[in-house]
C-alpha positions as CSV (number, residue, x, y, z in Angstrom):
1,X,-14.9,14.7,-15.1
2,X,-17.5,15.1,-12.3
3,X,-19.1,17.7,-10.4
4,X,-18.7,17.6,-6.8
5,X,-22.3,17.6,-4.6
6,X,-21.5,20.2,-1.6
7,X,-18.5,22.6,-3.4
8,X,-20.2,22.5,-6.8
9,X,-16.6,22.3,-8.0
10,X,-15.4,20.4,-11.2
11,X,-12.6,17.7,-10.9
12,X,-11.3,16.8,-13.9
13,X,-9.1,13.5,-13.8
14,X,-5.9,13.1,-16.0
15,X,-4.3,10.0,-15.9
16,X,-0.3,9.5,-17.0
17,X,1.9,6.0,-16.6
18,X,4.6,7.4,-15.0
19,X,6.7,3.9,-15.9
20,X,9.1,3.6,-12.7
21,X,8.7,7.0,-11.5
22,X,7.0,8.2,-8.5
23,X,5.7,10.8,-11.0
24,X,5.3,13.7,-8.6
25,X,6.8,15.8,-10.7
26,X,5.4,15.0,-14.4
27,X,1.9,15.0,-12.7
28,X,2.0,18.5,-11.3
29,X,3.8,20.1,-14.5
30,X,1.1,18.2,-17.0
31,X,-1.8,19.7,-15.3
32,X,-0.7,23.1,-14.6
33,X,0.0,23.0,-18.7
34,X,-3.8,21.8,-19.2
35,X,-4.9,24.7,-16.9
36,X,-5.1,27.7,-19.7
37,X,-7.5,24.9,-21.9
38,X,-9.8,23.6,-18.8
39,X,-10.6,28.0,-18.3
40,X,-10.7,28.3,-21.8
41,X,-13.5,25.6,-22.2
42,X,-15.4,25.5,-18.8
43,X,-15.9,29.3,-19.0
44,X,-14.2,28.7,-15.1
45,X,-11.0,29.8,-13.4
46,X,-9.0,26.8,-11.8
47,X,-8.5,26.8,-7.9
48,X,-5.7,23.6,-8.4
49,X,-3.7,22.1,-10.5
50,X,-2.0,18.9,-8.8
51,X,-1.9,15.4,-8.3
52,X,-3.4,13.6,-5.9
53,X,-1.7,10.6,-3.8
54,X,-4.9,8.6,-4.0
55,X,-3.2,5.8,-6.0
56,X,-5.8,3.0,-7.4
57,X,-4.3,2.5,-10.2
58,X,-1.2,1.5,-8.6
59,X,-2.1,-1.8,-7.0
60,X,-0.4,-4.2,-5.8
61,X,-0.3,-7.4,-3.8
62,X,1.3,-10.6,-2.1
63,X,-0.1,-14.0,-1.1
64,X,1.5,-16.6,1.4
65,X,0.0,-20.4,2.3
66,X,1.8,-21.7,5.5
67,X,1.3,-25.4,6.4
68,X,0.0,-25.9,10.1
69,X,3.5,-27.7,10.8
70,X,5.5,-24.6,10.0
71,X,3.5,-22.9,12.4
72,X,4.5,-25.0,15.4
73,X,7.9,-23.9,15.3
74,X,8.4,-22.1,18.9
75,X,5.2,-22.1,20.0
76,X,4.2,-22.2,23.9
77,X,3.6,-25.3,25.5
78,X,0.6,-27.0,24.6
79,X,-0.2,-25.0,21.5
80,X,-0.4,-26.3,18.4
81,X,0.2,-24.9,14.8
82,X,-3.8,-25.6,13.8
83,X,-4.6,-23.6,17.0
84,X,-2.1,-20.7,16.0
85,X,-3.8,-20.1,12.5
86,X,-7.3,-20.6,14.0
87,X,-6.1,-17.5,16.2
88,X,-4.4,-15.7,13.5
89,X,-7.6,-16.4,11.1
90,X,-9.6,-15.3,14.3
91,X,-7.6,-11.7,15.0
92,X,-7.8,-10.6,11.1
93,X,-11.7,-11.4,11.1
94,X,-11.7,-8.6,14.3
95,X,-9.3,-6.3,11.9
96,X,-12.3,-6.5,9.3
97,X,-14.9,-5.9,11.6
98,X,-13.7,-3.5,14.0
99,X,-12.2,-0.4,12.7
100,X,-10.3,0.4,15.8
101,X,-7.9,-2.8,15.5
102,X,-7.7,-2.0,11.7
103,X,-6.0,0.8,12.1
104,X,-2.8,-0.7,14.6
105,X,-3.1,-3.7,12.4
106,X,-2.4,-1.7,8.7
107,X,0.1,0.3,11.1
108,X,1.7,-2.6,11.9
109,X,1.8,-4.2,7.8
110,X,3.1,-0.5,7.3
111,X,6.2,-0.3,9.8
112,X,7.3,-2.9,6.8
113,X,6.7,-1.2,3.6
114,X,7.1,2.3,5.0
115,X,10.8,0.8,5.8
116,X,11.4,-0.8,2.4
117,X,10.0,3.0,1.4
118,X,12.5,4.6,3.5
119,X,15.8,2.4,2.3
120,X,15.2,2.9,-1.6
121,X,14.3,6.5,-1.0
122,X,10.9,6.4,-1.8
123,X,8.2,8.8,-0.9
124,X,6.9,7.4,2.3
125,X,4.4,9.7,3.0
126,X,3.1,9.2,-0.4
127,X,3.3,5.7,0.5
128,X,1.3,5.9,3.7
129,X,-1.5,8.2,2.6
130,X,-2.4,5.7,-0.9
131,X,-2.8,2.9,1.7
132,X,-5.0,4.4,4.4
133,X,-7.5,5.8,1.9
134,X,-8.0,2.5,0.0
135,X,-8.4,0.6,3.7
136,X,-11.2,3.1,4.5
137,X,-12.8,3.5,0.6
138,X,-15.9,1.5,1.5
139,X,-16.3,4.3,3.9
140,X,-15.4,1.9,7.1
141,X,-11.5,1.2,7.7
142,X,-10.9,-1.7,7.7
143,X,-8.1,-4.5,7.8
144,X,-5.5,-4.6,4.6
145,X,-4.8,-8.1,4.8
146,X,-7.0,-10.9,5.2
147,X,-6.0,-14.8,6.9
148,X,-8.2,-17.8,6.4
149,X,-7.3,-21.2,7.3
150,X,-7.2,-23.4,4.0
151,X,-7.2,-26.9,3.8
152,X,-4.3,-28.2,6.7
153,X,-2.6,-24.6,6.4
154,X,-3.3,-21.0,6.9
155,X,-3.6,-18.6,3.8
156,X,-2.7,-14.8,3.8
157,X,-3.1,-12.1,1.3
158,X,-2.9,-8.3,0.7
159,X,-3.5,-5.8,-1.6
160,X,-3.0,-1.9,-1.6
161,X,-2.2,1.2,-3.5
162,X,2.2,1.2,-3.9
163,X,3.0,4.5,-5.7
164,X,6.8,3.2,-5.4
165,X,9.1,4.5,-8.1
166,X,13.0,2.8,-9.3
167,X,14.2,6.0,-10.9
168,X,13.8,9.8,-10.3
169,X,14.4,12.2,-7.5
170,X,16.2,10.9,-4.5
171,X,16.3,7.6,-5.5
172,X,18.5,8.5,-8.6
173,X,20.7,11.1,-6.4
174,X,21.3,9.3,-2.8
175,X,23.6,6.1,-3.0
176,X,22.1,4.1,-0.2
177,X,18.6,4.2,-2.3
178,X,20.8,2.7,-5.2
179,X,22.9,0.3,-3.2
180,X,19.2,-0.8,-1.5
181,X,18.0,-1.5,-5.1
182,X,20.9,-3.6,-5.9
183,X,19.8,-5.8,-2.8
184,X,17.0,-6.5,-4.1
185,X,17.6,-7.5,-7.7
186,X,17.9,-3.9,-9.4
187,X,13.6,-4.1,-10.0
188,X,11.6,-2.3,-12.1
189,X,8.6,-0.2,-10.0
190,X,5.9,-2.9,-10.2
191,X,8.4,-5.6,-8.8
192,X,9.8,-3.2,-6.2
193,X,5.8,-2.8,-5.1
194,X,5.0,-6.5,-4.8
195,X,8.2,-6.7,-2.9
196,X,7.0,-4.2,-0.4
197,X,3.5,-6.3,-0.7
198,X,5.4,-9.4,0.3
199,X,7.6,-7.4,3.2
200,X,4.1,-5.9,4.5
201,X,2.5,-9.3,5.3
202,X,5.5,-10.5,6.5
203,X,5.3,-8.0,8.5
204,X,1.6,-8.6,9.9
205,X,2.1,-11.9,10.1
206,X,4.8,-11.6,12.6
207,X,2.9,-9.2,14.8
208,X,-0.1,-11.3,14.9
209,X,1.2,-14.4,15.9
210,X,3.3,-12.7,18.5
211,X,-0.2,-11.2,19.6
212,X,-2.3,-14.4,19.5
């Protein structure tokens, strides 16, 4: 419970697991049920009762290490796969600096998990919105991944909110979400997130070594 500086207003955070639910739904009904007792002991009226898509406690993440020799595979002339992680390495420095390249370089780790989102029905907007607020929550977007070189190979990582859910609304009622989640080994709502972790980087590291 804090009080916030310029409205004055009180949030008050309730926190639920949700299991493999998006949780939408239980969210919004358990707070409008706590709204009669927050009145009753702040003395206050309530102006919401809803959940918020800010999802940090729904982290999740993927790591990759990529020998320089698997890098050389169809390189241009004269190119090596050292060189191609150094450039790599070099482009997700910029994504960290420079918020402008931040933001086409999460879009681009998102045209992955927003699809994987899409296919198993999940709520991509939901989806979208828990991973641009934690790349700006020092304030300063910034990039989602990160790529060092490491020893003779290059090393990626990243980690974000994924509020994905393996039961409940659409995914229970349309068959392609099902038949999506078969695909992938029928998982349970963390797996299906580090899944989308793994498709995201996958994702980014195909677009920046087609940049570079």
């Amino acid at each position: 419970v804090f009080r916030l500086p310029q409205t004055r207003a009180v949030r008050v955070d309730v926190l639920i697991d949700v299991r493999d639910a998006m949780g939408a739904n239980r969210l919004n009904t358990a707070a409008e049920a706590i709204r009669p007792l927050l009145e009753q002991e702040s003395g206050g009226h309530v102006l919401m009762a809803v959940l918020s898509n800010d999802a940090r406690d729904r982290v999740a993440g993927a790591r990759v290490e990529l020998p320089f020799e698997v890098l050389e595979i169809g390189l241009p002339t004269g190119m090596d796969g050292a060189e191609a992680a150094r450039r790599i390495a070099a482009a997700s420095d910029i994504a960290q600096e420079d918020p402008s390249r931040a933001v086409t370089h999460n879009k681009g780790i998102m045209n992955g998990i927003a699809s994987l989102a899409l296919a198993t029905m999940n709520d991509t907007r939901a989806v979208e919105a828990a991973a641009h607020a934690w790349a700006a929550r020092s304030g300063r977007t910034v990039g989602l991944s990160t790529w060092t070189i490491r020893g003779g190979g290059l090393a990626g990582s990243l980690e974000l909110p994924l509020p994905m859910a393996t039961v409940g609304g659409s995914v229970d009622f349309h068959p392609a979400a099902r038949a999506s989640l078969r695909i992938l080994g029928s998982p349970d709502a963390p797996r299906l997130s580090r899944i989308a972790a793994a498709v995201g980087l996958a994702q980014n590291f195909a677009a920046l070594r087609a940049l570079v």
